[in-house]
N, C-alpha and C positions, 0 to 999 in steps of 0.2 A: 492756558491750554485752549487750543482753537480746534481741534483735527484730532479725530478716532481715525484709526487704519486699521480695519480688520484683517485678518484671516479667514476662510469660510468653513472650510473643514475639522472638526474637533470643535469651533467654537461657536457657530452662527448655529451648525447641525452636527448631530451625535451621527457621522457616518464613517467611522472607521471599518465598519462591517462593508459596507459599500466599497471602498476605496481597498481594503484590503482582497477582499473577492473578486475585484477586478484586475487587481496588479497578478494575482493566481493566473488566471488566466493565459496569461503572456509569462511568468516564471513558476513555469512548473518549481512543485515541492518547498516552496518561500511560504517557512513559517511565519508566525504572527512578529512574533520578535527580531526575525531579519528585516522584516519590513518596516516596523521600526526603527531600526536601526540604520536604515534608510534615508531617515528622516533627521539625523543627528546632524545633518549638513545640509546642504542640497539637492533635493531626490535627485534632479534631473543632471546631475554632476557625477552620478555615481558610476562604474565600471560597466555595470547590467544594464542599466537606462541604456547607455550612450551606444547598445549594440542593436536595442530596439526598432526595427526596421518602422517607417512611417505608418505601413496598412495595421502592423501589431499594434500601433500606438492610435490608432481611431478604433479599432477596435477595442480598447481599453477603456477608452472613452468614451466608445459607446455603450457598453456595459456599466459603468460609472455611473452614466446620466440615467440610466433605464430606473439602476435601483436608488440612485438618489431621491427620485422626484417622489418615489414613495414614503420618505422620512420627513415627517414635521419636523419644524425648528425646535430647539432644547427649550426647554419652560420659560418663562416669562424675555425670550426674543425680542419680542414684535412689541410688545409692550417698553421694553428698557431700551431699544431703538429708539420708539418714538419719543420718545422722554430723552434721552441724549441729541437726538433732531435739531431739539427747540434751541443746544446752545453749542453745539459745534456743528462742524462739516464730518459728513460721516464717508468712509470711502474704504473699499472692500482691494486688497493685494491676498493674492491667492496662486495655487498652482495649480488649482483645477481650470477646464477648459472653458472660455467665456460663456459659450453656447451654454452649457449646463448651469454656469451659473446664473445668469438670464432668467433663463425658464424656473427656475429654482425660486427666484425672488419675484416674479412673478405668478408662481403657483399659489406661493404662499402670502401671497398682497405685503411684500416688503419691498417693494417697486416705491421710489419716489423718495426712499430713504438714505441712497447712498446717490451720490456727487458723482462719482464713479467706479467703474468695477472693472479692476484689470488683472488677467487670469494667466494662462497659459499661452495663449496665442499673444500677446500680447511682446510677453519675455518668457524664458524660464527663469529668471532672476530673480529674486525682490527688491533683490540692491537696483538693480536698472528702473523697477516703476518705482521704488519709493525715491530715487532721483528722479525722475521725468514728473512726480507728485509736486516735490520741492518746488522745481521750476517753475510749471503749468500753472501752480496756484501762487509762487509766490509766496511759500511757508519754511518758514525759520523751524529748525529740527525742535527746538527746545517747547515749539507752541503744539508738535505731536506726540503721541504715544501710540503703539502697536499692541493690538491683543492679539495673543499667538497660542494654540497650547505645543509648539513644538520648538525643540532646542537648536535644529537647523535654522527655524526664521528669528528665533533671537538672537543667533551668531550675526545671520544677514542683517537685521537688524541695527547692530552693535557695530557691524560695518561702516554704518554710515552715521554712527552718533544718534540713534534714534532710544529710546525710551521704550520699553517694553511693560506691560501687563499679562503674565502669563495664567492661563487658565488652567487648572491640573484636572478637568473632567473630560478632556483631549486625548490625543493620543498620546503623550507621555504625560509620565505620572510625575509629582513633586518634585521627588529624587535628582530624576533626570532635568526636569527644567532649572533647577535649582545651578547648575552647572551654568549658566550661560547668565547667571546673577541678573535678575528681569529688575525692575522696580520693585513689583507686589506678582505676590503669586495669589490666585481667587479659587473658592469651590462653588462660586454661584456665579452666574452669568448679571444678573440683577445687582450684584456686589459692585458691576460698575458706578454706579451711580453715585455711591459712595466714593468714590477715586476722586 
């Protein structure tokens, strides 16, 4: 194992309150559990997303970023980061929007910790960055693992032969991650270490 590939939401930061509050916004009356459910595949793939006019969708994002930046990293982050640093490449694949997550890792002094961070503006995909990661770096699937807590990115994931670590303190619970059969499923973020 050479290469962590995060995800940033549900597992870097407990912001589903954030992300779901903002998706309100732009879908009126979308309960907690449709937005969820959401997330079983690919947000930005879904029927709703894709009617999303562009000015809707900076406004969501900028709502996102406002209430993100006010949430700390989940307990021991920055610490199990930098203890993972010292023996892999660390690198953040996300569907939130670059800009926010920038600022995010830099509020919180996790700047200097990831290789690279490719978000929304980037792809909507994961399959498209975790290829263009392959490539770029020159990394064999089997020397990565992805920590996800959502059962859409370990489909995408699963797409491309990649190896999964799903977090169940995420937006989906055991149950649901369990479905897309990850490697290990974790209730602590620190549990990586042990991986």
């Amino acid at each position: 194992m050479k290469v962590v590939i995060f995800d940033f939401d549900g597992v870097i930061v407990d912001s589903f309150s954030a992300s779901y509050r903002s998706w309100v916004l732009s879908f009126k009356g979308l309960s907690e559990e449709d937005f969820k459910a959401r997330l079983l595949g690919n947000i930005y793939e879904n029927k709703f997303e894709k009617k999303l006019k562009e000015e809707s969708r900076e406004g969501l994002f900028g709502e996102y970023k406002k209430r993100l930046l006010f949430i700390p990293p989940n307990e021991d982050v920055s610490e199990t980061l930098q203890k993972l640093k010292k023996k892999y490449l660390l690198f953040i694949n996300s569907s939130a929007p670059e800009e926010a997550l920038n600022e995010y890792i830099k509020k919180y002094k996790l700047n200097g910790l990831f290789e690279e961070v490719l978000g929304y503006n980037f792809s909507k995909s994961k399959v498209i960055k975790f290829k263009y990661l392959f490539e770029k770096y020159d990394l064999k699937r089997e020397d990565c693992i992805f920590v996800t807590d959502t059962l859409g990115d370990i489909r995408e994931a699963n797409e491309v032969g990649l190896k999964t670590i799903a977090v169940d303190f995420g937006f989906h619970d055991r149950e649901v991650l369990e479905k897309g059969k990850p490697l290990k499923i974790i209730s602590e973020f620190k549990d990586l270490l042990e991986m």
